[in-house]
Structure formats: C-alpha cells, structure tokens
C-alpha positions in Angstrom: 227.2 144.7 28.5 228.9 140.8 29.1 226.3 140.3 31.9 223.1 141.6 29.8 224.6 139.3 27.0 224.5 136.6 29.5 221.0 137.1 31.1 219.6 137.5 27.8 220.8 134.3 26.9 219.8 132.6 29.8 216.4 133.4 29.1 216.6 132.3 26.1 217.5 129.0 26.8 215.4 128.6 29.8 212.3 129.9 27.4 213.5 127.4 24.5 213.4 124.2 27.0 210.0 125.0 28.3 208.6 125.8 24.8 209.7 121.9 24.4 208.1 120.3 26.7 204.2 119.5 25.9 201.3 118.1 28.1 200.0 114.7 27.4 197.5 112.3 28.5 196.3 108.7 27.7 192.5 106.9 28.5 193.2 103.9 29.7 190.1 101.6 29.8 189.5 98.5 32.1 187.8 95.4 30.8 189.7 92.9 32.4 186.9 91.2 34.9 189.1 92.7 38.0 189.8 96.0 39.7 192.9 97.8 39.1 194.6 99.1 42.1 197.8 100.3 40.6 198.1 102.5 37.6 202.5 103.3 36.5 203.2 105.6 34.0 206.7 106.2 33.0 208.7 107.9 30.4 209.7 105.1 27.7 213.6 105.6 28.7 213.2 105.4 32.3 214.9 102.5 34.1 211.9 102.8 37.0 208.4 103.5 37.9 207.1 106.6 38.5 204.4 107.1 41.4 201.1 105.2 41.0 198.6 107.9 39.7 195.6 106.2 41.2 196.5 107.3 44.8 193.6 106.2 46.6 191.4 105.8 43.8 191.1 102.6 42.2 189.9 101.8 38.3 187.0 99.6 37.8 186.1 97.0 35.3 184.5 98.8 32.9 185.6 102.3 33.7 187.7 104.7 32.1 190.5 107.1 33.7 192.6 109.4 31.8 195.9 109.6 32.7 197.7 113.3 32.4 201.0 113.7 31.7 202.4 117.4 32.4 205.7 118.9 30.8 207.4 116.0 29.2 209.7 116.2 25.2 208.5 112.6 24.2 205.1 111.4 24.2 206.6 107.2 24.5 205.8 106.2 28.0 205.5 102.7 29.8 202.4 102.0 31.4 201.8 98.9 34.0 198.7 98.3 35.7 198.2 96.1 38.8 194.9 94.3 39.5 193.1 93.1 42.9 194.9 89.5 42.4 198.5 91.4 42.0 198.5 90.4 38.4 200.0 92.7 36.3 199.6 94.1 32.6 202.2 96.2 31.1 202.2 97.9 28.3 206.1 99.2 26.6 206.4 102.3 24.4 202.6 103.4 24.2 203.1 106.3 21.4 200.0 108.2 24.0 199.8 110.9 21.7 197.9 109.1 19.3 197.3 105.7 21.3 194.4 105.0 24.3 194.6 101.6 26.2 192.0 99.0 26.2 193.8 96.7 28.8 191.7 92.7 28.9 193.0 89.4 29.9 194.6 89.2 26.8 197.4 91.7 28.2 198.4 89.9 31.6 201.7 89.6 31.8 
C-alpha cells in the first residue's frame, strides 16, 4: 500500500512539472545593414549563454527567423545577436510571449 502511495505520487509530481512548462518562440527581425551570424537565447535568470540557434544558418538583413523555445516555466529570456563585424546587440528580459524583436543600429551595444 506505502509503495502504491508513493508511485502514485511520483506521478503526480512528475505530471504537475511538465504540465508547467510551456513552448515558446520569438521573431526576431534583422534590419540592421549587416548579417547576423550569431543568434543567443537564454532564460532571463541564467548567468550564461545558451547554444547559438543559428548553427550554420546565418540571418540576413531584412529577414525574419523565429526562434522556438521548447519546455521552459518563464517566458523572460535574454537574447544577443552577433553581426558579420562582431558587433553585438543584446536585448535583457524580452517578455517573448507577447514581444517580437526588430533589432537596427539603434540596438548595438
């Protein structure tokens, strides 16, 4: 009885977090004259960078690429973007669920 007590809750708790965690995603859009070789996207409390999610691809001026983000609690993340010069735009605590990026000149950092 103890041990199907104890599986049963273990389920439950294991069902509970994953009924937390929600999918995500962002557009960001590149109007900055340059290429962006780099595209960060981290959870707003993270003390790092996560992988670059172009890979190989890169983001050209004018285009869009939406950026998903799979089985996260919070929808704040930090986004930094690199362009062919090495310049960098970074953008703190994007709220993606209800925010897209438009990243120009104005954001270099």
């Amino acid at each position: 009885m103890k041990i199907r007590t104890l599986l049963f809750a273990l389920v439950a708790l294991c069902a509970s977090s994953l009924a937390m965690a929600a999918d995500y995603y962002v557009d960001i859009t590149n109007r900055t004259g340059y290429t962006i070789y780099y595209m960060y996207v981290s959870p707003g409390d993270s003390k790092s960078w996560e992988e670059d999610v172009l890979g190989k691809d890169v983001l050209m001026n004018g285009d869009t690429q939406r950026v998903t983000l799979t089985g996260y609690t919070n929808p704040y993340f930090d986004i930094r973007l690199v362009d062919e010069d090495e310049d960098s735009y970074t953008f703190w605590n994007v709220d993606v669920s209800t925010e897209d990026i438009i990243v120009t000149l104005d954001h270099l950092d």
